[in-house]
C-alpha positions in Angstrom: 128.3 207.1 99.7 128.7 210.4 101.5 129.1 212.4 98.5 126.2 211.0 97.0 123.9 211.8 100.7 125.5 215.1 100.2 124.1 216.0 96.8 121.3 214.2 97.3 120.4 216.6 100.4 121.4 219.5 98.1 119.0 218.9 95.6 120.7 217.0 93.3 118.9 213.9 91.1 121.6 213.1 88.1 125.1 212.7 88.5 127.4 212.4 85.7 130.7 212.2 84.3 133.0 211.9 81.5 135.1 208.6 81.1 138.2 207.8 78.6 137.0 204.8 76.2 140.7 203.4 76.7 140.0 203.4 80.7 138.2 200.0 81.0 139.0 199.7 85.2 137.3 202.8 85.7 134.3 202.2 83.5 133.8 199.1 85.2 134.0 200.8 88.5 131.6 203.5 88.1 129.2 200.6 86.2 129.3 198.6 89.3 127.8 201.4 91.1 125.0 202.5 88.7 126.5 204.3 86.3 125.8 203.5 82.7 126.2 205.3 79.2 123.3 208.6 78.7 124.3 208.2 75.1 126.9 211.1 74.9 130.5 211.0 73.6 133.0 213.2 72.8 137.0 213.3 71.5 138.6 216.2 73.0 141.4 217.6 71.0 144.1 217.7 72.8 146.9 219.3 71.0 144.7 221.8 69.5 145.9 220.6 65.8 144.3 216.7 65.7 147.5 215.1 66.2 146.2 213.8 69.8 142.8 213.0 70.8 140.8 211.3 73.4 137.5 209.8 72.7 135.4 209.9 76.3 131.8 208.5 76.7 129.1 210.2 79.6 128.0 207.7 82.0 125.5 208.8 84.5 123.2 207.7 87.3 120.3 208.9 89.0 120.3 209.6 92.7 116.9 210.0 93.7 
């Protein structure tokens, strides 16, 4: 709650953040507090060659 009253009195309206599609507990976390999917996705690369990848979704909220 004080990080969102702090970017709230900075100006901020959106908030959001990337989340591993394996990481269910946190998904269900952030969802519990307003977060939901914008629609975005992503699989980072992380090996640079393929071999290992994560596949993330963007949930966000608004805070006004």
């Amino acid at each position: 709650n004080a990080a969102v009253e702090a970017l709230r009195h900075n100006g901020f309206q959106r908030l959001s953040v990337w989340v591993p599609d394996a990481d269910e507990p946190r998904r269900r976390f952030l969802e519990s507090a307003g977060f939901g999917p914008d629609g975005a996705s992503r699989v980072l690369d992380a090996s640079g060659d393929g071999t290992s990848t994560l596949r993330e979704t963007r949930l966000a909220t608004r805070l006004t």
